[in-house]
N, C-alpha and C positions, 0 to 999 in steps of 0.2 A: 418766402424766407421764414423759415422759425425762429424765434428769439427766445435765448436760455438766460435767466437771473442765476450767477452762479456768486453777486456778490455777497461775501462772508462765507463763503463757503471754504472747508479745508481741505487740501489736496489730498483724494482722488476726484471729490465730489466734481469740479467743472468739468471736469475728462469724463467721467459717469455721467451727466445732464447730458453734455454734448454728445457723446455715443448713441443715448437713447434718441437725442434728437435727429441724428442723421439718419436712424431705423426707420423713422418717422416719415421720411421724405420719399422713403419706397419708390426712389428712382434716381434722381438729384435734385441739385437745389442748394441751396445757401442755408449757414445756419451761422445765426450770430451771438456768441457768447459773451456776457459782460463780467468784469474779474475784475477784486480791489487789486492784486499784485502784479508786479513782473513774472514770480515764478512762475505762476498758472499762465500767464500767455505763452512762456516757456514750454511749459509741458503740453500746453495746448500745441503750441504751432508745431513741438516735437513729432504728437501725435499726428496731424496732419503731412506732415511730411514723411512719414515711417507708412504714411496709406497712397502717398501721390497725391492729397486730396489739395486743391489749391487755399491758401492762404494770407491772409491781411492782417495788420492788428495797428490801434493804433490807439494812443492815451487821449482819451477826453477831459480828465481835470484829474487831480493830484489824489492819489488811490480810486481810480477808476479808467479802467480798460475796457476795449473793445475787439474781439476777433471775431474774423468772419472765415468763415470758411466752406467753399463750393466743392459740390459731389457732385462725380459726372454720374451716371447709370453703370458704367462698369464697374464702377469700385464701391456702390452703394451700400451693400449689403455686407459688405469686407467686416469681418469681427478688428475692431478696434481695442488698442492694448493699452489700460487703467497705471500711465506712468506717470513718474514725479523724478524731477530734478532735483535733490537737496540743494537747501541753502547752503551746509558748507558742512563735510563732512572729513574730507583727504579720504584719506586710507587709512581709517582706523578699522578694525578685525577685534571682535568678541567674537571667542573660543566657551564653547560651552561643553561640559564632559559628564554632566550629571544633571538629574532631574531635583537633586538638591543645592542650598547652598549651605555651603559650611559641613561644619560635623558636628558631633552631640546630638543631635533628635534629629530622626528625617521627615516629622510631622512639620515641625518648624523649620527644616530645611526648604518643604516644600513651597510651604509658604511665603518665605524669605524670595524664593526664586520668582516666585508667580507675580511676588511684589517687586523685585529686579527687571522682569521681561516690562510689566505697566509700565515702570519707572521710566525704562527705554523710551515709549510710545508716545513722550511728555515731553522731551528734549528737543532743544534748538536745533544741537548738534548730534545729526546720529551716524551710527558705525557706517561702512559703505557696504558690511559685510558679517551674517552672523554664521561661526558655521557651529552644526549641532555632532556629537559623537559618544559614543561609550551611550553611557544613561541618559546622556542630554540628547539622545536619536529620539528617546519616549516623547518629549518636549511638541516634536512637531508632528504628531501622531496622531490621532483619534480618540478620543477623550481625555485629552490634555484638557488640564485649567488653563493653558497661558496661550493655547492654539488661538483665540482672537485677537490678543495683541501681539503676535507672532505675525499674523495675517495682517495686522495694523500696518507693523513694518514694513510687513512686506509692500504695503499700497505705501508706502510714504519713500518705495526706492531703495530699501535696506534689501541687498541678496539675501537669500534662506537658502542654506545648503547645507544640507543631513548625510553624515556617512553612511554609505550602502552598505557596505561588512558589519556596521551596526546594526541596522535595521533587517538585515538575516536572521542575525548571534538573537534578536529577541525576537523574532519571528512576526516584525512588523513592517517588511517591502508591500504588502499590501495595504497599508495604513497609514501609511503618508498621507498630510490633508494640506500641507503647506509649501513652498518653495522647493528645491531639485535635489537628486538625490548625487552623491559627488563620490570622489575615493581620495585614496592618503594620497595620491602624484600632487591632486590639485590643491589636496588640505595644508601638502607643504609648498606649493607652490603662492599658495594664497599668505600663508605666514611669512615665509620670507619677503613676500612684496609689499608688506607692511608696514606702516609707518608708527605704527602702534598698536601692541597687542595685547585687547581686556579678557582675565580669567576671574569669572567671578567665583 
């Protein structure tokens, strides 16, 4: 059995220990991860079950957890998926349409934005879904400022989805570095099933 400290850690991290420990076992075997939260046993057992892999979990005293989890040799090697359950999100939808924010200078728009995406990466509560379009396609692109905390979101559960007619119009389908590339069916499909909808 391997044994993973994953406590204090923020969600990806126990799902990332854990992954690399099952690589570890290079056949099966048991690996047991310990967690201050419910959430991470959450996403833990999530991921175990998304692989077949068998699981247990169970409280040993008041913020402090235990999962275990058995890999048979068939599923050893299986790439495992770096998810997170939010704490409490609904259906809120951030719409983004520029690589600015506001208007009057697009230096300081810039930066206004890059400090908006951070500002995201810090919250309780985050969107369930950010989609990008028009200028805000540049956002999740390849030498974006905000491309790490875009990537933050995306490990903490927040969707990333970039219009593809965008990423044409500037000649960046090949530059994508973060979350799925979408079209307007599902960009109006996504708004209307909203339960609230941020334009920054």
């Amino acid at each position: 059995m391997i044994k993973v400290n994953a406590m204090g850690d923020p969600c990806p991290i126990p799902v990332v220990k854990t992954k690399n420990a099952i690589k570890e076992l290079k056949g099966g075997g048991q690996v047991e991860t310990l967690v201050d939260n419910e959430i991470a046993v959450q996403n833990l057992t999530k991921m175990a079950n998304q692989k077949g892999y068998g699981v247990a979990s169970e409280k040993i005293s008041e913020g402090s957890y235990k999962v275990v989890m058995t890999i048979g040799e068939a599923v050893a090697e299986e790439k495992t998926e770096e998810v997170c359950i939010p704490d409490s999100r609904g259906n809120k939808l951030i719409v983004i349409s520029s690589s600015y924010m506001g208007t009057g200078d697009d230096e300081l728009g810039a930066a206004l934005m890059k400090a908006f995406i951070f500002a995201l990466t810090q919250q309780e509560e985050l969107p369930s879904t950010i989609i990008f379009y028009n200028g805000g396609a540049k956002l999740t692109c390849e030498d974006s400022a905000a491309l790490e905390d875009i990537k933050s979101l995306e490990a903490q559960g927040v969707e990333i989805m970039t219009c593809g007619t965008c990423l044409n119009h500037y000649g960046l389908s090949d530059k994508l570095k973060v979350g799925s590339v979408t079209n307007m069916y599902a960009i109006a499909e996504k708004m209307l099933g909203a339960s609230l909808i941020i334009k920054p």
